[in-house]
C-alpha positions in Angstrom: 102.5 50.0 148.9 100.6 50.5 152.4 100.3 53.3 155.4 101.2 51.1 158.7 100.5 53.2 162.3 100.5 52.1 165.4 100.5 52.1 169.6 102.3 50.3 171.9 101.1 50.9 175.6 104.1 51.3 177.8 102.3 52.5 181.1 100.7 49.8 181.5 97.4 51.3 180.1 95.1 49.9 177.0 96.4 51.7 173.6 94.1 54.4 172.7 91.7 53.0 169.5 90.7 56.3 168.5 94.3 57.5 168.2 95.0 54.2 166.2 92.8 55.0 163.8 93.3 58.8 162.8 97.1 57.9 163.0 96.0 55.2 160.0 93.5 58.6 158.5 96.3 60.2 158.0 98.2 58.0 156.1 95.1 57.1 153.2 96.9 58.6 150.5 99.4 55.4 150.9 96.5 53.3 151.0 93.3 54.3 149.3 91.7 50.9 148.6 91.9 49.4 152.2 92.3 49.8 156.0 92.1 47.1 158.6 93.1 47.1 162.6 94.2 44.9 165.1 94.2 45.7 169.2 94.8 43.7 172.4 95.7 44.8 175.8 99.0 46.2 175.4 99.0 47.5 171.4 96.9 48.7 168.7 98.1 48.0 164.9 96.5 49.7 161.8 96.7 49.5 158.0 96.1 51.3 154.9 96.5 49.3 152.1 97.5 49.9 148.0 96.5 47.0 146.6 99.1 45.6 144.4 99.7 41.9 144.9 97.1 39.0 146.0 94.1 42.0 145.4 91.4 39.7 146.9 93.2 38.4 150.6 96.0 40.2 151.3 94.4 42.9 153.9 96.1 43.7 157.0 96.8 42.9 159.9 98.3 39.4 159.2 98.1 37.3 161.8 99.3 33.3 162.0 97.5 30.2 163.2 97.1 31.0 166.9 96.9 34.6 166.8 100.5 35.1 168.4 102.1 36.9 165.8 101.2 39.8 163.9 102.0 42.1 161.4 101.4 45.2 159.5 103.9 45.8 156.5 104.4 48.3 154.0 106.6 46.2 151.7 106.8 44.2 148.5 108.7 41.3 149.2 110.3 40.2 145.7 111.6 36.9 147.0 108.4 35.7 149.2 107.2 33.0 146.8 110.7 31.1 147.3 110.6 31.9 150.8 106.8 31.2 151.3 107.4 27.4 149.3 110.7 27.1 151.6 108.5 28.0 155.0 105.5 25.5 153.7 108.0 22.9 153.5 109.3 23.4 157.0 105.5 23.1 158.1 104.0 26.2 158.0 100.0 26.9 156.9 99.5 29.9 154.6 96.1 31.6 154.3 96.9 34.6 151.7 98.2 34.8 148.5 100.4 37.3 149.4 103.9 38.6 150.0 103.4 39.8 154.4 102.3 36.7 155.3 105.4 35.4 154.3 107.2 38.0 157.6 105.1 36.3 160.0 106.1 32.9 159.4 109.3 33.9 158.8 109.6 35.5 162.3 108.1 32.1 163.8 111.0 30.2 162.1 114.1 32.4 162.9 113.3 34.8 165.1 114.7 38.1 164.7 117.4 36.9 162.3 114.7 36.4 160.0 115.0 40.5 158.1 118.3 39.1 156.9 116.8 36.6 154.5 114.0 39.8 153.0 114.6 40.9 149.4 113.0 44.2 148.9 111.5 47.3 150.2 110.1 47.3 153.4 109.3 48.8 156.6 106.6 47.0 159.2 105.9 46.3 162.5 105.7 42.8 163.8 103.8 42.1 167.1 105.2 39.2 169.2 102.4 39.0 171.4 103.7 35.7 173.5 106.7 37.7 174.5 105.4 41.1 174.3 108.0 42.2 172.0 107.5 44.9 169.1 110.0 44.9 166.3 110.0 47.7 163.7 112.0 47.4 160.5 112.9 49.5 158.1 114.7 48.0 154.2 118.6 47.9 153.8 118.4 51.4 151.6 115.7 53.2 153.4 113.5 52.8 150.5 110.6 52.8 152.7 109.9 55.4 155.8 109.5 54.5 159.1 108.8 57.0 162.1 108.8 56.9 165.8 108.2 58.4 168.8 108.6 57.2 172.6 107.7 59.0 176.0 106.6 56.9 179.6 103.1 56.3 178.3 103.7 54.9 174.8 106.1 54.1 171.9 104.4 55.2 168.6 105.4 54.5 165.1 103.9 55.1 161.7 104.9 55.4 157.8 104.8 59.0 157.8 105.4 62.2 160.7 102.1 63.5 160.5 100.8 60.0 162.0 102.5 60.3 164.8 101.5 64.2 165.3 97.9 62.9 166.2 99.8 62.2 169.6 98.0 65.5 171.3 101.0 65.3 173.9 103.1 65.4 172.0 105.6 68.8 172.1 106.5 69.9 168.6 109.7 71.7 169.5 112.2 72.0 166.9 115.4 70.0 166.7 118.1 72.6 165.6 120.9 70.2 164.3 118.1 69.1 161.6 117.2 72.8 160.8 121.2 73.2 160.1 121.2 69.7 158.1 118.4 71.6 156.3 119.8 74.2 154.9 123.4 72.4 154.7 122.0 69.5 152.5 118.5 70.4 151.7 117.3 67.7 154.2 117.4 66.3 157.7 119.7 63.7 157.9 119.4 59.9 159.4 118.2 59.4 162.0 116.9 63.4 163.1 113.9 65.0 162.0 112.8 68.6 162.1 110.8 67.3 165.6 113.4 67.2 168.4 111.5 63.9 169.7 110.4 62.3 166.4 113.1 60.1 164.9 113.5 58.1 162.0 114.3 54.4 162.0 117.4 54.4 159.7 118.0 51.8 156.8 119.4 48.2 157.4 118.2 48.8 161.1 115.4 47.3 163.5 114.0 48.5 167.0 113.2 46.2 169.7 110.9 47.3 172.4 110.7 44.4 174.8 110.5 43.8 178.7 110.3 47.8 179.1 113.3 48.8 176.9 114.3 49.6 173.7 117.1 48.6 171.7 118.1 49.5 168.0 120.5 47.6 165.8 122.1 47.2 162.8 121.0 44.3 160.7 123.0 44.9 157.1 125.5 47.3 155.7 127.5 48.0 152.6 130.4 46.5 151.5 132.5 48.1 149.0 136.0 45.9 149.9 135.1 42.8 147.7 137.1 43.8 144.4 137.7 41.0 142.0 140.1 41.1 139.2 137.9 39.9 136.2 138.4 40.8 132.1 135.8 43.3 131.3 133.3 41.1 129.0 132.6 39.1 132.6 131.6 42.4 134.0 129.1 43.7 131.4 127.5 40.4 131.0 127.0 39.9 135.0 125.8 43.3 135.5 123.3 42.9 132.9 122.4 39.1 134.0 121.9 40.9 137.4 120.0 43.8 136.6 117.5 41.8 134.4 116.8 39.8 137.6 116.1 42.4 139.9 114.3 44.4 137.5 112.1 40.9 136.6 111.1 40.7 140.4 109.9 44.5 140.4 107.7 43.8 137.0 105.7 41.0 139.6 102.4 42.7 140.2 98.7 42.4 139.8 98.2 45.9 138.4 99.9 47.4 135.6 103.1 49.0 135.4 105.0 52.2 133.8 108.6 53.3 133.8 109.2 56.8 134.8 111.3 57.2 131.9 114.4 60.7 131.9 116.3 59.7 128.8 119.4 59.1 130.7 121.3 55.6 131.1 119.5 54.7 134.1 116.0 54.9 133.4 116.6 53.8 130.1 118.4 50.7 130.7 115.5 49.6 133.3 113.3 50.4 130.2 115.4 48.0 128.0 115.5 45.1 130.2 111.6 45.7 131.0 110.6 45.6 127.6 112.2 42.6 126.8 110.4 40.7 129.7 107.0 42.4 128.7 104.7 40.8 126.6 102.8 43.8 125.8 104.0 47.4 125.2 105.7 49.1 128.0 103.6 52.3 129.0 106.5 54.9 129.9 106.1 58.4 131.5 108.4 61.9 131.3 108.1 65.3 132.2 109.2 68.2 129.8 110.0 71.3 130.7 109.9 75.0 128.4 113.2 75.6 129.2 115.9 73.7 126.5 118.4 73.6 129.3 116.5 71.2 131.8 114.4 69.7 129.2 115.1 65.8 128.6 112.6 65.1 125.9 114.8 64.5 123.2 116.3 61.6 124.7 113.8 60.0 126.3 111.9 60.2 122.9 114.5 58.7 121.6 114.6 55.6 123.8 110.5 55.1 123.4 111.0 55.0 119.7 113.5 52.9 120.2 111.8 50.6 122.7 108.3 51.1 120.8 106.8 52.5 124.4 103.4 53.2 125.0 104.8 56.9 125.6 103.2 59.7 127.6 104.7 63.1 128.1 103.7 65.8 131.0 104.8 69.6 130.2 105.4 71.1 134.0 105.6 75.1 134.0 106.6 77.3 136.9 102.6 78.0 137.1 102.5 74.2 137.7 104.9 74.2 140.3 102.8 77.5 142.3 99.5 74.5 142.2 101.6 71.9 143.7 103.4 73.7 146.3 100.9 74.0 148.9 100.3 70.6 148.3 103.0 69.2 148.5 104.1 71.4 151.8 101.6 69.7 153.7 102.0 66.2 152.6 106.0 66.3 153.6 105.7 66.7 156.9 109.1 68.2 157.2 111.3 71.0 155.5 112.3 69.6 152.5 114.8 71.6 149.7 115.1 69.5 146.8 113.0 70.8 144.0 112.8 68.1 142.0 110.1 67.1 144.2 107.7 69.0 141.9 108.4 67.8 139.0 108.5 64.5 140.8 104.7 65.2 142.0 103.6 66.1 139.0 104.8 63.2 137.0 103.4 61.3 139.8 99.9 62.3 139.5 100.2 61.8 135.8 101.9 58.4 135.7 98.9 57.1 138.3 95.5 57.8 135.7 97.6 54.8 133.7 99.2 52.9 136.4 99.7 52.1 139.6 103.1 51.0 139.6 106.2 52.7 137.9 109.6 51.4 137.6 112.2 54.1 138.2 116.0 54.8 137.6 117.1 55.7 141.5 120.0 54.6 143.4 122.2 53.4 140.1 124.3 57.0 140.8 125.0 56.5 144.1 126.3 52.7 143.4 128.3 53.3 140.0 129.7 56.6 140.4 127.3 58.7 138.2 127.2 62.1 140.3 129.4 65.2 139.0 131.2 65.2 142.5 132.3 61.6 141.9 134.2 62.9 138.6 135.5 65.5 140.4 136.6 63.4 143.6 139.3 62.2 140.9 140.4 65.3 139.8 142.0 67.1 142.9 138.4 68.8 144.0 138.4 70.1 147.7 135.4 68.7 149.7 133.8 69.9 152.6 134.7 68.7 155.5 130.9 67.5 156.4 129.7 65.8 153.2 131.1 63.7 150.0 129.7 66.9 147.6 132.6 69.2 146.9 131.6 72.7 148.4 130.5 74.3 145.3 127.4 71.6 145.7 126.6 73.0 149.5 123.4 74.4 150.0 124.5 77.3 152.2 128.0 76.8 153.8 129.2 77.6 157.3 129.9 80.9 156.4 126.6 81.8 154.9 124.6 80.3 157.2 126.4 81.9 160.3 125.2 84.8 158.2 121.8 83.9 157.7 120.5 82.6 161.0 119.5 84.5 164.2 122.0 85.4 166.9 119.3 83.3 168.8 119.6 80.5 167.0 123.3 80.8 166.5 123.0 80.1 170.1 120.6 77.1 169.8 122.9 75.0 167.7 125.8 73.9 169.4 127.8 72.4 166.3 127.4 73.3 162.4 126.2 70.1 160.8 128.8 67.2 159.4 128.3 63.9 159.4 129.7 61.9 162.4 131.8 58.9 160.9 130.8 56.6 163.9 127.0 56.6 162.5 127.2 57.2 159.1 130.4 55.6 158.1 131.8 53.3 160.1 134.5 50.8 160.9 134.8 49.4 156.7 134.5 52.7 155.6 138.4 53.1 156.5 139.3 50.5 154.3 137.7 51.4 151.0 138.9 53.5 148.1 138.4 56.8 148.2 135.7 56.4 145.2 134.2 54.3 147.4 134.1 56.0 150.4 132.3 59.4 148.7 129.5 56.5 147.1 129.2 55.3 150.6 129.2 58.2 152.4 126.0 59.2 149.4 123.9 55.6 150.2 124.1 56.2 153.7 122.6 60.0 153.2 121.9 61.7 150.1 120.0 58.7 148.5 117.7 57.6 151.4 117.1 61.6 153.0 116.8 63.2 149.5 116.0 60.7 146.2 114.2 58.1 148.2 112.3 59.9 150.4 111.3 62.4 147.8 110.2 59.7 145.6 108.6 58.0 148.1 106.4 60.5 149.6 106.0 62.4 146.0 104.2 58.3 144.4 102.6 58.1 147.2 100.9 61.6 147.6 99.3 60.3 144.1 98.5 56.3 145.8 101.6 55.0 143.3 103.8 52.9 144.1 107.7 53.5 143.2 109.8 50.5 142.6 114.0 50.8 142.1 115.4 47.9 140.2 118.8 49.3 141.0 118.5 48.6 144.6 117.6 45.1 144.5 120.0 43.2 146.2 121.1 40.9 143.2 122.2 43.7 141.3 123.5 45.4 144.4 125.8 42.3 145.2 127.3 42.6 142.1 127.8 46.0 141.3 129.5 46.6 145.1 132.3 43.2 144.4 133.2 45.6 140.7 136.8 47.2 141.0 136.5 51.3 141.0 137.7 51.3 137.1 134.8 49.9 136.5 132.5 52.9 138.1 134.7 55.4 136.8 136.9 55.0 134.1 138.5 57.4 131.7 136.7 60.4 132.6 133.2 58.4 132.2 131.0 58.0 135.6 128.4 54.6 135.4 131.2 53.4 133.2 130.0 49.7 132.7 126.1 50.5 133.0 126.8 52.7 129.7 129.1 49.6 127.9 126.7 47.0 129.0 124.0 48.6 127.4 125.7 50.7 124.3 124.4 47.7 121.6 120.6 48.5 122.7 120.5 52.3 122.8 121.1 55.4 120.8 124.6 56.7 121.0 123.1 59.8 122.2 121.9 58.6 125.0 124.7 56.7 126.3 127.7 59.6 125.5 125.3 62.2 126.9 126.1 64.3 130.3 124.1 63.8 133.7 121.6 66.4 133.1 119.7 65.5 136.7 116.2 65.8 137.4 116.2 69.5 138.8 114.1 72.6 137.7 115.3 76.0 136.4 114.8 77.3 139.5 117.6 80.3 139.3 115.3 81.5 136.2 111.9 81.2 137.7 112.6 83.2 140.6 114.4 86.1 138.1 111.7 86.3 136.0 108.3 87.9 136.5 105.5 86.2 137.0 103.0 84.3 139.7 106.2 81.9 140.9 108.6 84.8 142.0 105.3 86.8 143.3 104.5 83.9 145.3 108.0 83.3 146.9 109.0 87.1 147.2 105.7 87.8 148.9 105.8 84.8 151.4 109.5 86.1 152.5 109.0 89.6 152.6 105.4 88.8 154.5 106.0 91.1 158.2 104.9 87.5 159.7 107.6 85.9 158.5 110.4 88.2 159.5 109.2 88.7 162.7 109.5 85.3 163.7 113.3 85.9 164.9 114.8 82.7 163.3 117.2 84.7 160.7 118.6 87.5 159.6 116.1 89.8 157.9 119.0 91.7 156.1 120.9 88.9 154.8 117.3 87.3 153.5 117.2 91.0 151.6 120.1 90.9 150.4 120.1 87.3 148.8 116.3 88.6 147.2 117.9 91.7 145.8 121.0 90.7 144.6 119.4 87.5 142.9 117.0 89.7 140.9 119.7 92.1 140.0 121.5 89.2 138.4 124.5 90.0 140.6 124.1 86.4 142.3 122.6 83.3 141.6 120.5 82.7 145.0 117.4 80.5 143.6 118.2 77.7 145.5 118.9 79.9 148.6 115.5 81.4 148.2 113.7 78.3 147.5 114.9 76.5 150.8 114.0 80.1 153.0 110.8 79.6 151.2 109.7 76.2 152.0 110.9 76.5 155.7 108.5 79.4 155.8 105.4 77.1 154.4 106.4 74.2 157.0 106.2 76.3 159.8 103.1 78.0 158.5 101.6 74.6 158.2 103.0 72.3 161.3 104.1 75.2 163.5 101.1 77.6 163.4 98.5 75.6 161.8 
C-alpha cells in the first residue's frame, strides 16, 4: 500500500510545494520504496509508494494521455485486470502494468459513477483538471484512511492526521464529542476525530470539491434484507466457493505473502483456502503470550501442522509492550484504547523481515455474528442505548464518565456520545432483523474505527501491507443474502464459516470459544514491574493532573482500588494513559 497527501488551492493562490512534500514525509513509513509529485496552478498531489504490484512502472502520480486526469491511490484494486482489458477494449491506451491506472481511465469512461464498479481497498484522490474537480474516495469498509481538512485558503487531504498537521494554520483544538467517543468506545467514531476541524472521509463515501464547494455522498451501503430460503449444503458450498475467490484475488502480488495466523476459525480458514492455491508453503505468523489465558498458540500450532506452514511465532511480554508504546503513540495520531494494537505492532514488525504482505482474519465477526454480544443479543441482554455492545462491554459508561471528567469539560460536551441513526444506520436499518441490525450497527463503527484502523496503521508503521479476504465483495455479497440461522444458530456464532470448514480443521479449533486478540491487561497493571511503573508514574505525574481535564480523585481511586484487587480498572487505566501520551505528543510537543 501507499501514503497519498495533497493541496487543493481554494483562494485562488498556487498550492504550497513545500507543504506538499513534508505532508508526503510524513507519511514514508506507508511508502518506503518510492515518492513521486505532481503540481499545477490550482493543486499539488504527492505519493509514497509500497511497492507491491507492477514493481518497475507503477509510481505515482498517474496521469492519462493528455495530462487531464490524475491520480494518487492508496489501493489494490483486485479486479483491475478485468477492468483494465474491458477499458482497452472501449479504446483506452495503458502505460503501466498496474492496478491505479486502471481509476483514471475508469473515471474518463464513467465519470463519477465509476467507484461503483472498484473491487478492493482503497482510498485516492483523483484530479479532474479540465473541470477543476477533486474527488477523494475512501473503500466501501473503511479499509483504508482517508483525512481532510478545509478552511478559505485550501482543502487538504492525506492518508494519515499527522499529514495534514504540517498545515502551520492550522488550530489543533480539541473536538469533545470525539474525546467522549474515546472513552465510550475506545475510539473516535466516523466521521470525528480528536481535531475539531480534521474529519475523516467515512467508508462507501466520496467528496467532491468543485466550482468552490464541497459535497460528500454516499456511493454503497450494506444490505442485510436479501434472505433466501436455501437447504444448508448450498450455503456451505457457496460460502466456501466465495471465500476462495476473494481470498485468490488478495494472494495477487509481486512480493511474497504471510497469513497472520490466531488459531481461530477465521484466520484459519483464510489459511486453508490459501494453502490450497499456493504452490509453495504458506509462511504464517502468531504472537504468544506468557499468560495461558490469552495465549493462542496451541491452536494455531495446530492449524500450521495441519496446513504444513512455514510457521513463525513472536512471544510479546508486558516489557515488550513498555518499547512499543511510545512508538506507537506517535504514529496514531489520535487517542486510541484498543490494546491489541500492541500485540498488533509487534507481530507486524515481525511478519515484515519475511513478507511484505500478510493475509488476515478481520471483518468475518462483524458479518457472521462471531462477537460475544451477538450471542447475547439472543438471549434477553440489555444494551446501551448508544452502541450494539451490551453495557458490560462499555468502556466507561455515562455514569463513570460524568464521574471522571472535569466540571469544565462536563460543560464542553453538550451530549454523552451515541450513535445518531440518521448517519450510522439509516433508512434499511429499520427493516432488518435484530441480528442484523447489531452486525450493522458493528460494520458501520467498531470494525472500520477500531480493527481496521488499528490494523491498518499498526502494518503500516512496519511498511506491511494488511489484506482482508473477508471483506472482499464476493464473499461479502454472499454472506449478507444468508438467513440469520445461518450466522447464529444453536448457540454457535460464525455458524456456517465453522461447518463449511469442519472437514479441513481440527475439531479443536472449530468448537473452540472466541478468545479475541486482547492482552492481559487487568494483570499487567496489578502486577509489579516496569509496565505498571510506567503507567502509574505517567498518571500520577503533577503535569498530568494539573491539566484540569478530569477528576484527580476519581483517577485515584480507579489506581488504588485496581491494585487492591477490589476492582478490575486495567482497561480504565490504560485509556487515561494513552490520552495522557497523545496530548503529551500532539498537544505539547
Amino acid at each position: 500500500m501507499c501514503g497519498i497527501a495533497g493541496q487543493l488551492s481554494i483562494d485562488g493562490g498556487p498550492p504550497d510545494k513545500r507543504l506538499v512534500r513534508r505532508m508526503a514525509t510524513t507519511l514514508a513509513l506507508r511508502g518506503p520504496d518510492d515518492e513521486g509529485f505532481y503540481f499545477d496552478e490550482h493543486i499539488g498531489l504527492g505519493h509514497r509508494r509500497l511497492s507491491i504490484i507492477d514493481l518497475d512502472s507503477g509510481s505515482q502520480p498517474i496521469g492519462n494521455e493528455d495530462g487531464s486526469v490524475w491520480v494518487v491511490s492508496n489501493s489494490e484494486i483486485y479486479n483491475f485486470k478485468e477492468l483494465r482489458a474491458h477499458l482497452i477494449k472501449k479504446g483506452h491506451h495503458f502505460s503501466t502494468k498496474g492496478d491505479t491506472e486502471v481509476i483514471v481511465h475508469l473515471y474518463e469512461e464513467y465519470g463519477e459513477t465509476f467507484v461503483e464498479k472498484l473491487v478492493g481497498m482503497f482510498a485516492f484522490a483523483l484530479w479532474d483538471k479540465r473541470n477543476r474537480k477533486l474527488l477523494l474516495v475512501r473503500d466501501k469498509f473503511g479499509i483504508k484512511p482517508l483525512y481532510y481538512f478545509i478552511d478559505r485558503h485550501c482543502l487538504l487531504f492525506a492518508s494519515e492526521i499527522k499529514g495534514i498537521l504540517q498545515y502551520q494554520a492550522l488550530d489543533k483544538k480539541l473536538n469533545y464529542s470525539a474525546l467522549d467517543d474515546y472513552f465510550s468506545f475506545l475510539y473516535s467514531t466516523e466521521p470525528k476525530t480528536i481535531f475539531n476541524n480534521i474529519h475523516k472521509l467515512s467508508p462507501a463515501h466520496y467528496l467532491v470539491y468543485s466550482a468552490g464547494k464541497m459535497t460528500i455522498k454516499k456511493y454503497w451501503d450494506v444490505n442485510f434484507d436479501r434472505e433466501e430460503v436455501r437447504p444448508e449444503k448450498y450455503y456451505r458450498e457457496g460460502l466456501r466457493s466465495s471465500l476462495t475467490e476473494s481470498v485468490r484475488l488478495a494472494l495477487q502480488s509481486d512480493v511474497p505473502v504471510g497469513i497472520f495466523l490466531s488459531g481461530g476459525i477465521d484466520s484459519s480458514a483464510v489459511a486453508v483456502v490459501a494453502s490450497r492455491l499456493s504452490n509453495r508453503p504458506l509462511r504464517t505468523f502468531s504472537v504468544i503470550f506468557k499468560e495461558n489465558h490469552f495465549n493462542e498458540a496451541p491452536f494455531s500450532r495446530v492449524v500450521a501442522k495441519t496446513l504444513r506452514t512455514n510457521h513463525h511465532e513472536l512471544l510479546v511480554t508486558k516489557e515488550d509492550a513498555v518499547r512499543a508504546i511510545q512508538k506507537i503513540t506517535a504514529y496514531l495520531d489520535e487517542p486510541f484504547g484498543d490494546a491489541s494494537c500492541i500485540p498488533t505492532y509487534c507481530l507486524s514488525e515481525f511478519a515484515r523481515r519475511s513478507v511484505k504482505v500478510v493475509l488476515t482474519g478481520d471483518g468475518s465477526d462483524e458479518l457472521l455474528a462471531g462477537y460475544g454480544w451477538h450471542a447475547q443479543s439472543h438471549e434477553g441482554t440489555k444494551f446501551s442505548h448508544f452502541f450494539s455492545k451490551p453495557i458490560s462491554e462499555v468502556f466507561y459508561d455515562e455514569e463513570s464518565r460524568a464521574k471522571l471528567y472535569s466540571a469544565d469539560l462536563r460543560k464542553s460536551i453538550s451530549q454523552y456520545s451515541k450513535l445518531p441513526d440518521a448517519e450510522t444506520r439509516g433508512r434499511k436499518w429499520r427493516r432488518f432483523n435484530s441480528l442484523d441490525k447489531k452486525l450493522y450497527t458493528d460494520i458501520k463503527t467498531y470494525l472500520p474505527s477500531d480493527i481496521l484502523l488499528k490494523v491498518d496503521r499498526m502494518s503500516m508503521m512496519n511498511s506491511l501491507e494488511a489484506r482482508p479476504p473477508y471483506l472482499n465483495d464476493i464473499y461479502v455479497d454472499f454472506v449478507t443474502a444468508l438467513p440469520a440461522k445461518m450466522k447464529y444458530k444453536k448457540g454457535i456464532g460464525k455458524y456456517l464459516l465453522k461447518k463449511a470448514f469442519e472437514q479441513d480443521l481440527p475439531a479443536s479449533v472449530i468448537t473452540r470459544k472466541k478468545m479475541g486478540f486482547a492482552v492481559p491487561m487487568n494483570l499487567w497493571l496489578w502486577e509489579d514491574g516496569v509496565f505498571k511503573d510506567l503507567v502509574y508514574d505517567v498518571l500520577l505525574d503533577p503535569k498530568t493532573r494539573s491539566r484540569g481535564i478530569f477528576n484527580n480523585r476519581y483517577v485515584t481511586h480507579l489506581l488504588d482500588q485496581h491494585s487492591k484487587l477490589k476492582e478490575m480498572n486495567g482497561y480504565q487505566i490504560w485509556l487515561l494513559f494513552m490520552f495522557e501520551l497523545w496530548q503529551r505528543k500532539f498537544i505539547d510537543n
